[in-house]
DRENMAR-662419 format. One record per residue: residue number from 1; x, z, y of N, C-alpha, C in turn. Coordinates in steps of 0.001 Angstrom, whole numbers. Each point is the difference from the previous one (the first is absolute). Layout:
<rs>
R  resi       nx       nz       ny      cax      caz      cay       cx       cz       cy
R   NUM        X        Z        Y        X        Z        Y        X        Z        Y
...
</rs>
This chain:
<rs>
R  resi       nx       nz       ny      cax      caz      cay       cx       cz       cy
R     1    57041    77234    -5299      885     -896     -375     -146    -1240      622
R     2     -925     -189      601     -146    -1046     1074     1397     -436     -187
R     3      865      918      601     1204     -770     -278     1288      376     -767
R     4     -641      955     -797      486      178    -1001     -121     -712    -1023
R     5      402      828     -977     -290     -318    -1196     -761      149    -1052
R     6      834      547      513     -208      593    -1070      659    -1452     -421
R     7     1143    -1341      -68      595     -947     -285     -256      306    -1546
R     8     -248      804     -596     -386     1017    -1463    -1174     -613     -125
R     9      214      249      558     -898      696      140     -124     1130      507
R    10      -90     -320      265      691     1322      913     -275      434      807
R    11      105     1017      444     -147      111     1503      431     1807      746
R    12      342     -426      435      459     1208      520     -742      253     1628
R    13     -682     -527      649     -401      562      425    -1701      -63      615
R    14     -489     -299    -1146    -1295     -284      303    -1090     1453     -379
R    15    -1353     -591      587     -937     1183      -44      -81      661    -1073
R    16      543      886     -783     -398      425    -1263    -1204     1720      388
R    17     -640      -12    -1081     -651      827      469     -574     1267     -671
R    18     -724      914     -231     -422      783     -270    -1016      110     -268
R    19     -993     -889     -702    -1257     -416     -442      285     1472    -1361
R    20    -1221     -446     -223     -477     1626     -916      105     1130     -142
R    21      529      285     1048      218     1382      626    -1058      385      749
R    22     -691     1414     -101     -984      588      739      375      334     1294
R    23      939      312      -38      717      328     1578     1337      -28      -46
R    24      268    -1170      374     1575     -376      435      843      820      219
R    25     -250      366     1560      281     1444      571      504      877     -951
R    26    -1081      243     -635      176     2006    -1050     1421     -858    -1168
R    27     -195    -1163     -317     1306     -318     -810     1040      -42      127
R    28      309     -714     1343     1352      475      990      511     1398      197
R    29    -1014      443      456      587     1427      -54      645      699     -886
R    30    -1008     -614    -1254      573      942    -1460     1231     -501     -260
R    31      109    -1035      878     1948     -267     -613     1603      392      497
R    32     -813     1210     1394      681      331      387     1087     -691     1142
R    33      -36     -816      -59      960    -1418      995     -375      414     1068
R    34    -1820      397      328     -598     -439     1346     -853     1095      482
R    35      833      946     1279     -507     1159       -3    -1477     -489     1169
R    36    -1141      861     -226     -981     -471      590     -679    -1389      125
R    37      187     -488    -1404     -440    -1024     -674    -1875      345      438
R    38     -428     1038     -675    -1206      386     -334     -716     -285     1567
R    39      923      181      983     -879      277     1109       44    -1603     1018
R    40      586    -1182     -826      118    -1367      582     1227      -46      839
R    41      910      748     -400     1256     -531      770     1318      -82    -1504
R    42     -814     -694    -1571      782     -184     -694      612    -1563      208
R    43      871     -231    -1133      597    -1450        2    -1316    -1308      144
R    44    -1482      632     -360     -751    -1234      -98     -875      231     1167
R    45      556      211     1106     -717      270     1560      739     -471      577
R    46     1531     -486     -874     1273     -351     1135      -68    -1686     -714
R    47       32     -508     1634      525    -1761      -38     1194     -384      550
R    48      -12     -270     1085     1198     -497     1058      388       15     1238
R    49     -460     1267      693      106      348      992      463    -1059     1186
R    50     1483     -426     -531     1141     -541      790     -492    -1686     -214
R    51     -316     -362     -980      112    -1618      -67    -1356     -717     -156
R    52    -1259     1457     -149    -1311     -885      -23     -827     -334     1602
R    53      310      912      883     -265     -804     1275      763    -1030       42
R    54     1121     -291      149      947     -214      541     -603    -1320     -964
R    55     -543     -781    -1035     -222    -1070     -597    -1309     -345      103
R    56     -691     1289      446     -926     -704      624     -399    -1010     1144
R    57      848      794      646      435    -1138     1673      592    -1570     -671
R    58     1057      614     -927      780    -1694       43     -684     -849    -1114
R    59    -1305      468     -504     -787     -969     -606     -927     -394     1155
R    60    -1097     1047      790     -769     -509      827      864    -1111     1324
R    61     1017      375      422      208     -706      820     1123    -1535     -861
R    62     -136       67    -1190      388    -1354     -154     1304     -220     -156
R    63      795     1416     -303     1375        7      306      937     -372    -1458
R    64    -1132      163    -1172      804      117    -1619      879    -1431     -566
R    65     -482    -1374      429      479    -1227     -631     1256      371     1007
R    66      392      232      950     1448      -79     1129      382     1334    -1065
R    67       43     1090      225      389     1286     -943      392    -1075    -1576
R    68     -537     -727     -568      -94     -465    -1154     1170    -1065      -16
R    69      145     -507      981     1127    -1103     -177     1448      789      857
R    70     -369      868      868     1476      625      400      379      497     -996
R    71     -649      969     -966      598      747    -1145      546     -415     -929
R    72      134    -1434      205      530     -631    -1414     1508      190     -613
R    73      271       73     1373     1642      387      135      -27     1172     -234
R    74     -799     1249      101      774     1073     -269       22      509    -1359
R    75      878     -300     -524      282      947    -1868      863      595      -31
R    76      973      277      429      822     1582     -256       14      812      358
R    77      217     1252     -312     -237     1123      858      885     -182      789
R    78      989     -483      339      769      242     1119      263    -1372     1162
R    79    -1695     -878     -449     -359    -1164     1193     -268      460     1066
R    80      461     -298     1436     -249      229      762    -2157     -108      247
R    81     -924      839      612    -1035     -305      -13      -89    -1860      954
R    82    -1030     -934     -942      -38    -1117      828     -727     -412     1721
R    83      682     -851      482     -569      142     1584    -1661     -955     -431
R    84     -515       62      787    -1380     -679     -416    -1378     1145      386
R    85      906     1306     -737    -1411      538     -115     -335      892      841
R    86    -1715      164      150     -688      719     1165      776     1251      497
R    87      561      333      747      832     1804      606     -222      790     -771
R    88    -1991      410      -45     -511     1151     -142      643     -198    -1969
R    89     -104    -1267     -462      555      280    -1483     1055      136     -251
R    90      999     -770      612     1635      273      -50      176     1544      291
R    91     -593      293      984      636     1348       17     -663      851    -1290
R    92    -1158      -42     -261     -343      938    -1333      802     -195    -1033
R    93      603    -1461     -820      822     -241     -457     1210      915      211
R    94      421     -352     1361     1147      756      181     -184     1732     -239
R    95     -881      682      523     -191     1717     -794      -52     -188    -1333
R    96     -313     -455     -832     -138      -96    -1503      531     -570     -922
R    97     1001    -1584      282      853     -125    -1094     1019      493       78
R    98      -54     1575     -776     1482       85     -210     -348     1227     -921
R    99      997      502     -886     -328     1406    -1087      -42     1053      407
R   100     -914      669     -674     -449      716      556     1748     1619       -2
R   101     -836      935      469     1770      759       94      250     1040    -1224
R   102     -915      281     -962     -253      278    -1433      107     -496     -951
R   103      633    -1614      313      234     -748     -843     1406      651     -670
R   104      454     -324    -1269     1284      638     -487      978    -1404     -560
R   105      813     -256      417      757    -1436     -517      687      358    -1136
R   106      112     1231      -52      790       34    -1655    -1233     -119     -897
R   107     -694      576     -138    -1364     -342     -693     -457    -1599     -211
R   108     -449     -859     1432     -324     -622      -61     1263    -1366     -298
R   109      491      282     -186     2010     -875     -568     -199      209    -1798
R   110     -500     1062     -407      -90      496    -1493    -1144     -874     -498
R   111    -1197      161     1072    -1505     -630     -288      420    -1598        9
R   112      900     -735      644      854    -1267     -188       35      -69    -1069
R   113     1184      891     -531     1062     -237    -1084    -1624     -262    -1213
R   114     -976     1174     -260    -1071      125     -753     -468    -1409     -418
R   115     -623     -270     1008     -657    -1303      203      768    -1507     -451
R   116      960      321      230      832    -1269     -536      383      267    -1721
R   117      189     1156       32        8      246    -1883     -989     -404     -764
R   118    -1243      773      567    -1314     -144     -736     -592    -1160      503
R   119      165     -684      780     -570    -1432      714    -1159     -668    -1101
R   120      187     -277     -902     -546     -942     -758    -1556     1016     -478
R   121      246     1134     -327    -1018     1043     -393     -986      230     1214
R   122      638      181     1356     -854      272     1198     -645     -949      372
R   123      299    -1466      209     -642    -1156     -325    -1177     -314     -686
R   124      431      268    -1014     -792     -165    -1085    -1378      750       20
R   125      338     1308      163     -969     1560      100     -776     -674     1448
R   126      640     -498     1131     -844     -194     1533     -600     -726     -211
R   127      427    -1373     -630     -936    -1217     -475    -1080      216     -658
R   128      358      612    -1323    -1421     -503    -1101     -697     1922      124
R   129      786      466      430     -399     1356     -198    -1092      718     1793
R   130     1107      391      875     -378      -39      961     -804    -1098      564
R   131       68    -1227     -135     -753    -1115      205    -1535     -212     -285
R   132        2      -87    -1323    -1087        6     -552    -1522     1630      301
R   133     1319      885      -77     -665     1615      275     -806     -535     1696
R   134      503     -687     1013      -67     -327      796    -1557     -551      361
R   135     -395     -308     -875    -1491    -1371     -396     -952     1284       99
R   136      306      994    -1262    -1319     1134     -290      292     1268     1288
R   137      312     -160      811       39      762     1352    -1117     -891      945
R   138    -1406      485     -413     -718     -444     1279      260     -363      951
R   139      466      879      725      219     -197     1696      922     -703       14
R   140      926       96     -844     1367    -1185      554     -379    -1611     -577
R   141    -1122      234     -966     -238    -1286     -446     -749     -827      732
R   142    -1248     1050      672     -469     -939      782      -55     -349     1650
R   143     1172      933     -188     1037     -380     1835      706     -951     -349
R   144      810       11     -987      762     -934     -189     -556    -1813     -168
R   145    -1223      102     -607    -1037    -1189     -474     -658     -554     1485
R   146     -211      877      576    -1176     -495     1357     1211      -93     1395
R   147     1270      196     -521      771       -7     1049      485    -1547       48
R   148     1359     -545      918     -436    -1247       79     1370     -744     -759
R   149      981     1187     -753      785     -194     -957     -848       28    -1311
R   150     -937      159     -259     -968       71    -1085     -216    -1693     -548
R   151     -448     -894      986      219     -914      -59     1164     -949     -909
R   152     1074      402      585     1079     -430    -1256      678      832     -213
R   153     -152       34     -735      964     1340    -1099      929     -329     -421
R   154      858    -1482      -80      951       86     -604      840      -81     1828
R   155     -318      -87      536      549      -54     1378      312     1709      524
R   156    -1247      842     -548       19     1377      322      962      368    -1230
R   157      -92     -461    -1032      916      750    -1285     1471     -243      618
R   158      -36    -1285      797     2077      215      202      308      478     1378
R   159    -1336      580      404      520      821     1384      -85     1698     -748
R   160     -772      519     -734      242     1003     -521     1283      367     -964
R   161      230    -1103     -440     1673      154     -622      925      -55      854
R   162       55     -734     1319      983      208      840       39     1600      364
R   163    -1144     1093     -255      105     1334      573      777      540    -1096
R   164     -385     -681    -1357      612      531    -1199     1467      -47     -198
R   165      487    -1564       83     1233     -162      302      352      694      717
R   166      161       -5     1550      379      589      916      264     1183      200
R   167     -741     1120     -903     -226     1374     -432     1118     -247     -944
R   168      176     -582    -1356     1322      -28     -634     1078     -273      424
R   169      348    -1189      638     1380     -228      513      788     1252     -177
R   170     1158     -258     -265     1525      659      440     -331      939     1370
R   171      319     -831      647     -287       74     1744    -1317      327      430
R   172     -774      156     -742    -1275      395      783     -619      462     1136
R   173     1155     1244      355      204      721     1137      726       33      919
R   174     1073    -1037     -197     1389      -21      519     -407    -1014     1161
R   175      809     -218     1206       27    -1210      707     -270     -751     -446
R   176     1132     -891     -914     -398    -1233     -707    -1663      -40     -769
R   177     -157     1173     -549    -1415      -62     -344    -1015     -525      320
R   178    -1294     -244     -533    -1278     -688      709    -1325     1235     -237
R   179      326      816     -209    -1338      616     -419     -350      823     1430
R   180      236      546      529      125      716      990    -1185    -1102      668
R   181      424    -1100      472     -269     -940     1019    -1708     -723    -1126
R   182      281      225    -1140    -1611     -522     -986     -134     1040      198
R   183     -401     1174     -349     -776     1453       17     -521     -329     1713
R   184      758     -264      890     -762      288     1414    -1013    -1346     -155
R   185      696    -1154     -294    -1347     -824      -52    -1100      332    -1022
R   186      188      533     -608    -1032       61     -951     -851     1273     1061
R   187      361     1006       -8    -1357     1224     1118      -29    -1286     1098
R   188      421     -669      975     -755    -1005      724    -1183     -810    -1021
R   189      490      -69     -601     -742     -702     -979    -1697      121     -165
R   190      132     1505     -787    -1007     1196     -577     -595       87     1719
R   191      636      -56     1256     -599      667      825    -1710    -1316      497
R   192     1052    -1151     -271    -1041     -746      328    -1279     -240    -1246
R   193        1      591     -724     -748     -249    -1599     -831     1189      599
R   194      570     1199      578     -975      747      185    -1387     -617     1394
R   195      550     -616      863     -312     -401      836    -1561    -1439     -432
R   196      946     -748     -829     -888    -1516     -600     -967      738     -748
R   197      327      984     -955     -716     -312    -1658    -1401      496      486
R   198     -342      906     1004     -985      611     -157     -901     -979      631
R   199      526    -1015      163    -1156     -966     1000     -588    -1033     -962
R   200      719      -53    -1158     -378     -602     -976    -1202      251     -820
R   201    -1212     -787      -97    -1022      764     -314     -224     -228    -2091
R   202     1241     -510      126      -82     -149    -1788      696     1023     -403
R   203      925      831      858      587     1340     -311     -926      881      300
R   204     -594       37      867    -1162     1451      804     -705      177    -1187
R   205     -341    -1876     -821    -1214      246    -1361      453      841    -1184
R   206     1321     -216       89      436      611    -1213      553     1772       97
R   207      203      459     1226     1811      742      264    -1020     1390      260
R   208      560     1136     -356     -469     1664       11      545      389     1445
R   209      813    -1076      358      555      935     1708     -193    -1137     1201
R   210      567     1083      453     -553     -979     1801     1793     -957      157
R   211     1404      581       39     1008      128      369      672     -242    -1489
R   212      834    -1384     -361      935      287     -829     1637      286      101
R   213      193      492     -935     1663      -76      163      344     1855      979
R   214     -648      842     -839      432     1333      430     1040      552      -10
R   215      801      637        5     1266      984     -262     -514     -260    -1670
R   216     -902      859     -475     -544      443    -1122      189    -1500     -875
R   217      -68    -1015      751     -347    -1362    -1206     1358     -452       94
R   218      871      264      757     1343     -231     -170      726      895     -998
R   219     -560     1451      155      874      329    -1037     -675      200    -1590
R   220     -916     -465     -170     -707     -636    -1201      627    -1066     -365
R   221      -62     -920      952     1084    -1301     -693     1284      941     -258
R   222      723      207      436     1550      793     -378     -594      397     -960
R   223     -428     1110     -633     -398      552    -1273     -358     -980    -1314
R   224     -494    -1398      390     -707    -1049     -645     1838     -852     -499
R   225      720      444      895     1075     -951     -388     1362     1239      -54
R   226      232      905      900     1365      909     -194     -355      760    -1446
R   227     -896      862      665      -61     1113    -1520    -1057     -647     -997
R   228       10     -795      196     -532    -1697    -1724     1181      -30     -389
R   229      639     -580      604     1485      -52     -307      369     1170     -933
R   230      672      886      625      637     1479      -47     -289      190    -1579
R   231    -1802       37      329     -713      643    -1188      221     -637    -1828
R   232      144    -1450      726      662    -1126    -1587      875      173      -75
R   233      923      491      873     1766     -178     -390      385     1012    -1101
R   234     -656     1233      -46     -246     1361     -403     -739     -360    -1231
R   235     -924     -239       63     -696     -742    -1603      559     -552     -716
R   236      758    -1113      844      652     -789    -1005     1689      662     -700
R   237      423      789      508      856      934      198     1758     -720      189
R   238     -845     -751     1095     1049    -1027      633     1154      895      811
R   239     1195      168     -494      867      865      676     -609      336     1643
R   240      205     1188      367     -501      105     1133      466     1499     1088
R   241     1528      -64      185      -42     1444      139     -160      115     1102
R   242      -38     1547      342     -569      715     1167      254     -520     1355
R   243     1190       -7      491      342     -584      726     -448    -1451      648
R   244     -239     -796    -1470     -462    -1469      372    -1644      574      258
R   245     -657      618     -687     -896       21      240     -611      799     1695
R   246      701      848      475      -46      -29     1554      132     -584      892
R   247      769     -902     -270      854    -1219      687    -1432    -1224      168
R   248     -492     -557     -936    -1083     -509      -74    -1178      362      118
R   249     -234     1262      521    -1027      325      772      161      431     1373
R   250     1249      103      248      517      -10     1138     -187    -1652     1248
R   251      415     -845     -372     -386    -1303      418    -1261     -191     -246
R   252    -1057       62     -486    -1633       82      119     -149     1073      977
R   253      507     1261      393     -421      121     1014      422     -150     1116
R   254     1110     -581       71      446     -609     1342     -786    -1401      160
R   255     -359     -542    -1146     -722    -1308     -229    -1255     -105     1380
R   256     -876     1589    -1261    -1240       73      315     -210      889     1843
R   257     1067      387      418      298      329     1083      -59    -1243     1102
R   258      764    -1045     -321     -187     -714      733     -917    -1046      151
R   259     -873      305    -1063    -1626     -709      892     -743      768      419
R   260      346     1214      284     -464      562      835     -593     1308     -314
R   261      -41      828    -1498     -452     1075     -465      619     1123      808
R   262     -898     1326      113     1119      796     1053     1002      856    -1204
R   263     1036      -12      219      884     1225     -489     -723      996     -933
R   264     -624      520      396     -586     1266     -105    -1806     -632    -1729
R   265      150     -488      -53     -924     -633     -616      768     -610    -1320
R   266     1240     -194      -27      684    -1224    -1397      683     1375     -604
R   267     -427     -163    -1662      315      853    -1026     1604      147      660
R   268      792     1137     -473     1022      287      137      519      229    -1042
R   269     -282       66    -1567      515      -85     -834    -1409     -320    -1320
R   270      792     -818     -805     -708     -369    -1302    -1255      580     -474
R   271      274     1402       91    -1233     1081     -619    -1183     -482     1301
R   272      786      392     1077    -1233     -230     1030    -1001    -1283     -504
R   273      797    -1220      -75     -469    -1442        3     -868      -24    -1134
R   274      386      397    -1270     -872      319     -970    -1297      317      501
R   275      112     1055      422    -1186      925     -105    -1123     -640     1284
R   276      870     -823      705     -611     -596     1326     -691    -1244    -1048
R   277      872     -203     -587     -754    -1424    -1179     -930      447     -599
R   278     -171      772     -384    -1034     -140     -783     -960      675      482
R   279     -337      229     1132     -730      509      728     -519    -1439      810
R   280      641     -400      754     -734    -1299      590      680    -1826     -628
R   281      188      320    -1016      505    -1533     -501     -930      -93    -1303
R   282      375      601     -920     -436      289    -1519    -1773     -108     -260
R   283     -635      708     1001    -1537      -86     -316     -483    -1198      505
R   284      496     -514     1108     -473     -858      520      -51    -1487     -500
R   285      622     -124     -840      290    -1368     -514    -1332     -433     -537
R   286     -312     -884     -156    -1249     -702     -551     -535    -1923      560
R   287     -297     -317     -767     -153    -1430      365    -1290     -901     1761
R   288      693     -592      155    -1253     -874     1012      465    -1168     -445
R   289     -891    -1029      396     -350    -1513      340     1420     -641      553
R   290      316      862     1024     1178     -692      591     1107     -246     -616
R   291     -166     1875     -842     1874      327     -548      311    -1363    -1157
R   292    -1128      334     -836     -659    -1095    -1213      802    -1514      486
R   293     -628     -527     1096      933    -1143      516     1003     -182      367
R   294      587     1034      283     1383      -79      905     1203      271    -1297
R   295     -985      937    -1020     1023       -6    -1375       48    -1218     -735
R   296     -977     -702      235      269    -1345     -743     1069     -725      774
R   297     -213     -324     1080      887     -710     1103     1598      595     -296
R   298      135     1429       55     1476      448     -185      492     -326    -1225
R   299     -922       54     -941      386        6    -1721      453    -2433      177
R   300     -858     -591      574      389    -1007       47     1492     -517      510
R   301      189      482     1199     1148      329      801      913       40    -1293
R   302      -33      941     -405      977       79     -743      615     -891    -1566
R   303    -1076    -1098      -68     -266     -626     -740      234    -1124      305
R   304      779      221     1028      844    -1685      992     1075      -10     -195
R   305      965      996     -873     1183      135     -383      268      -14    -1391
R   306     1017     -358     -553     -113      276     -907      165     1683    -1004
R   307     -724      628     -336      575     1320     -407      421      365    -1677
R   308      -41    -1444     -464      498     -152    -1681     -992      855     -795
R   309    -1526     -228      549     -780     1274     -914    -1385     -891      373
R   310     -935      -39     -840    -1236     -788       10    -1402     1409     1182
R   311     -524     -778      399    -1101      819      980     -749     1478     -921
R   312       -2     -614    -1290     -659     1432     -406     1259      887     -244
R   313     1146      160       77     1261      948       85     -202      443     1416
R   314      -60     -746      866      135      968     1249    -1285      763      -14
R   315    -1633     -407     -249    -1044     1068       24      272     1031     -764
R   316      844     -322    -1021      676     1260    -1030      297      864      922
R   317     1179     -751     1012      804     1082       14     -420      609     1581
R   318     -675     -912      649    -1147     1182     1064     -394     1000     -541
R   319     -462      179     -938     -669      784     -773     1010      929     -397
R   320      705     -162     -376     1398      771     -516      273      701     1250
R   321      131     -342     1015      626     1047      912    -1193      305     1143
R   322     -687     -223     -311    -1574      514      850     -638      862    -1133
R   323    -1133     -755     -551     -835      816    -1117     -827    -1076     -634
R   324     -673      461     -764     -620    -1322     -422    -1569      182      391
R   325     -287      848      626    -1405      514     1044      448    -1228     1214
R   326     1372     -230      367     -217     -501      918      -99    -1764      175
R   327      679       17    -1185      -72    -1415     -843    -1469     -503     -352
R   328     -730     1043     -446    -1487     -550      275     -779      227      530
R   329      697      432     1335    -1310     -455     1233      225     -854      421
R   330     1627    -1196      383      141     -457      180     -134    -1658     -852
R   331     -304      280    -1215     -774     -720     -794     1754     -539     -617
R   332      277      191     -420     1692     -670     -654      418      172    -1422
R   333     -582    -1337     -549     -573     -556    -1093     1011     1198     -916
R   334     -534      119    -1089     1303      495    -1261      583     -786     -563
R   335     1128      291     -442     1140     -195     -952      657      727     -547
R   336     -865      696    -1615      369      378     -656     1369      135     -586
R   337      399     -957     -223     1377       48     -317     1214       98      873
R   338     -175     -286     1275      713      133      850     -534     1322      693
R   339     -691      551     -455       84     1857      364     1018      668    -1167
R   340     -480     -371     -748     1182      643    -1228     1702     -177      339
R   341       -4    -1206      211     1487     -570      517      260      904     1436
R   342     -564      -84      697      559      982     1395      -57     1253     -268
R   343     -743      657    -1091     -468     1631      136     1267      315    -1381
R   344      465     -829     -976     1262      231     -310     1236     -343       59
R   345      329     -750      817      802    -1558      474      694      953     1309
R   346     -997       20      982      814      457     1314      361      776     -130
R   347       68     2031     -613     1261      522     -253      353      162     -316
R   348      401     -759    -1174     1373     -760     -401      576     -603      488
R   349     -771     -805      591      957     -814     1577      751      986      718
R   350     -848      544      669      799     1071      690     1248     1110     -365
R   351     -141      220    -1271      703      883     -642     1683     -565      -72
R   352     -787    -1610     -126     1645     -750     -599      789     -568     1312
R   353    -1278     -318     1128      637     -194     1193      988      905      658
R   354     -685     1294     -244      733     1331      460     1535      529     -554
R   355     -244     -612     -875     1429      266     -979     -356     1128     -431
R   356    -1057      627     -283     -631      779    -1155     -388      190     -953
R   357       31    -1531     -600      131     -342    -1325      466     -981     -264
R   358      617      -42    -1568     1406    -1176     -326     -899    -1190     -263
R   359    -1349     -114     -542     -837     -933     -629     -638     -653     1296
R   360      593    -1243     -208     -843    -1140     1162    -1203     -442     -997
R   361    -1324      700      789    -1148     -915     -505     -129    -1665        7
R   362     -541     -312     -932       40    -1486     -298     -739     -902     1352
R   363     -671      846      716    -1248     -348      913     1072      578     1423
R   364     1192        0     -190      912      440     1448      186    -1251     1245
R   365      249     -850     -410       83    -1215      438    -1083     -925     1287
R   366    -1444      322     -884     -852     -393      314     -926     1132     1079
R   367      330     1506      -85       11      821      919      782       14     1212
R   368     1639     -626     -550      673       65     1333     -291    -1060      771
R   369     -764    -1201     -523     -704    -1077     1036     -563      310      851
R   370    -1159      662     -470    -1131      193      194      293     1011     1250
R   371      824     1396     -201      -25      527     1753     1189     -547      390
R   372      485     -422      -75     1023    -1047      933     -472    -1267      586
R   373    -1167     -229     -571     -691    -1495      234     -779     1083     1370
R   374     -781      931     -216     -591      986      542      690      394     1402
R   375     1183       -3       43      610     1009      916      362    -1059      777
R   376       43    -1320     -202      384    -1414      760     -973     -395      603
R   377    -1031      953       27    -1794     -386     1343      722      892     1142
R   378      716      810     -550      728      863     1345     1298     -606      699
R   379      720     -254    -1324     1750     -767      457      279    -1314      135
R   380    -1441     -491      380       36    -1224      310      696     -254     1275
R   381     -702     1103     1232      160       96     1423     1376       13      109
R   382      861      828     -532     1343       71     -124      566    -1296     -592
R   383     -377    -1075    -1023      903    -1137      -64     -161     -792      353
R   384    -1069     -107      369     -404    -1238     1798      650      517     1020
R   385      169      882      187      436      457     1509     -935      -55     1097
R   386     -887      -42     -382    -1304     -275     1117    -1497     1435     -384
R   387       94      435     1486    -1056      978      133    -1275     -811      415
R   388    -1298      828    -1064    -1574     -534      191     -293      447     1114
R   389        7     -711     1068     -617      848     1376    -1325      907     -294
R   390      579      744      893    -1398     1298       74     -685     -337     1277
R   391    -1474     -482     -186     -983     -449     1469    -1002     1199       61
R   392     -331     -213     1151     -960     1098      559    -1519     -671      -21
R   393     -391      218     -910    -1660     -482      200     -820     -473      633
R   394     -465    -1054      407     -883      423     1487    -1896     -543     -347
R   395        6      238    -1407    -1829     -191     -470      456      900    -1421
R   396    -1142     -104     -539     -376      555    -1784      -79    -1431     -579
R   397     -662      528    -1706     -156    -1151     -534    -1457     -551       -1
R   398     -424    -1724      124    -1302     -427      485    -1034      485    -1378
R   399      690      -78    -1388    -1388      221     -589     1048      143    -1249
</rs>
């Protein structure tokens, strides 16, 4: 998330990892995604073929602050690429921004329509849910911490919402769109994180691998935030039919395609993703030093707005849509009474939001603040009219 976000907190594309697993490898495999996983040619053997030389040169030779200020101009998918930059990168640019040919526009037009319905819920779920889940992921916590977006986080939190936004929009995919053109900066991004982090000797102290930001830790984050998602919408038994629900896993993998995962590796349907989850997402969770800080920092973040709810309501309600195992590793004080209020309060909220039930809870009001206050860390970008530039790294963080 260097330059991500994880704006969430977020992050979509930072090191997440596979800590407590005896053999990585033998887990991949069991999920079926990744044939000859077992023998080191699974998703967590794969990096970046195409964009990690290729950033290696334009960090060693000095090329990233020029790359960094030509790109400023480019945000739509249908910007011409800017003049400025080195050949050997313009042209890689040029093989790679564009969709891939498996992409489906009726699908991903539906995954639109989705996203703009449920907006306020997906928000909400990426922020305090995916966000926070984000901290107790070792590897992404402490790539994300020793990287040199680690440093400021509220600077990395609104470049990881620009992936978030940008992933929602209407247009996401369309010309007018911007995501196309953030997804490629972001794998430039990851390529140079793979390149910096390992030179960092406050990451080497902490980190189980040599190389962050695998195929494998990319699609761990997706799992940490698509089928997180998926999996609450269904719990909460937030209308959700079939259709929508393909549609929105459909754009995660065109998402997760274009930072660079191969084809052949991204769940192809729900059951798959499941079973891929809980195989390399689910065990792995557990607390460090770093995540510990970076959850305080995000939980503050969010405490710069107003969300019409006092600090021990939101540890409530981390807790509410995480677990409360995860609430205390992260140390997030209690509030008794404001667990009671969210654990009978929110679905009823939901029920009455849905038009599923005639009875507006008394506590409706102060819920609809609260993820609307929530969903405005994302729709901010949209009523400024102004995109958080996405920069390319060129150190870690000093201490």
């Amino acid at each position: 998330m260097d330059n991500l976000s994880r704006r969430k907190a977020l992050s979509l594309g930072v090191a997440l990892g596979l800590v407590g697993l005896a053999n990585p490898a033998q887990a991949w495999a069991s999920t079926g995604s990744a044939k000859g996983a077992a023998a080191g040619t699974g998703p967590e053997w794969i990096w970046d073929d195409a964009a990690d030389p290729l950033m290696v040169s334009m960090l060693q030779n000095g090329h990233v602050p020029a790359i960094n200020t030509a790109w400023e101009s480019w945000v739509d998918n249908n910007d011409p690429l800017p003049g400025g930059l080195p050949a050997d990168f313009a042209a890689y640019l040029g093989r790679v921004n564009r969709m891939p040919s498996w992409a489906d526009p009726a699908k991903l037009a539906r995954a639109a329509d989705f996203n703009r319905r449920r907006d306020t819920y997906l928000f909400m779920l990426y922020g305090l849910g995916s966000g926070i889940m984000s901290t107790v992921i070792p590897r992404e916590a402490k790539s994300v911490y020793w990287s040199a977006g680690g440093a400021d986080m509220q600077d990395r939190a609104a470049k990881t919402f620009t992936f978030g936004y940008d992933l929602a929009e209407l247009n996401a995919f369309k010309p007018d769109g911007q995501f196309v053109v953030t997804a490629n900066k972001t794998r430039v991004v990851h390529a140079a994180v793979r390149h910096l982090l390992p030179q960092s000797p406050h990451w080497r102290a902490v980190a189980d691998e040599t190389i962050p930001i695998s195929a494998a830790d990319i699609l761990v984050t997706f799992h940490s935030l698509g089928t997180y998602v998926h999996r609450k919408l269904l719990d909460w038994k937030i209308p959700y039919p079939p259709a929508d629900q393909e549609a929105f896993l459909h754009h995660w993998q065109v998402a997760v395609h274009l930072l660079g995962v191969p084809y052949e590796h991204i769940p192809k349907t729900w059951a798959e993703a499941e079973r891929q989850a809980a195989r390399v997402l689910d065990p792995i969770l557990t607390p460090s030093t770093e995540g510990i800080e970076l959850a305080e920092d995000l939980l503050g973040l969010t405490a710069q707005i107003d969300l019409g709810v006092t600090r021990g309501f939101l540890n409530e309600f981390v807790r509410y849509v995480l677990s409360n195992e995860v609430g205390d590793w992260l140390g997030l004080k209690r509030d008794y009474a404001a667990a009671a209020l969210v654990r009978t309060a929110w679905p009823a909220f939901i029920l009455f939001r849905e038009g599923l039930s005639p009875v507006m809870p008394g506590t409706f009001y102060m819920f609809d603040q609260f993820v609307r206050a929530l969903a405005m860390l994302f729709l901010n970008k949209g009523s400024s009219g102004k995109t958080t530039p996405i920069t390319i790294p060129t150190g870690n963080r000093a201490a």
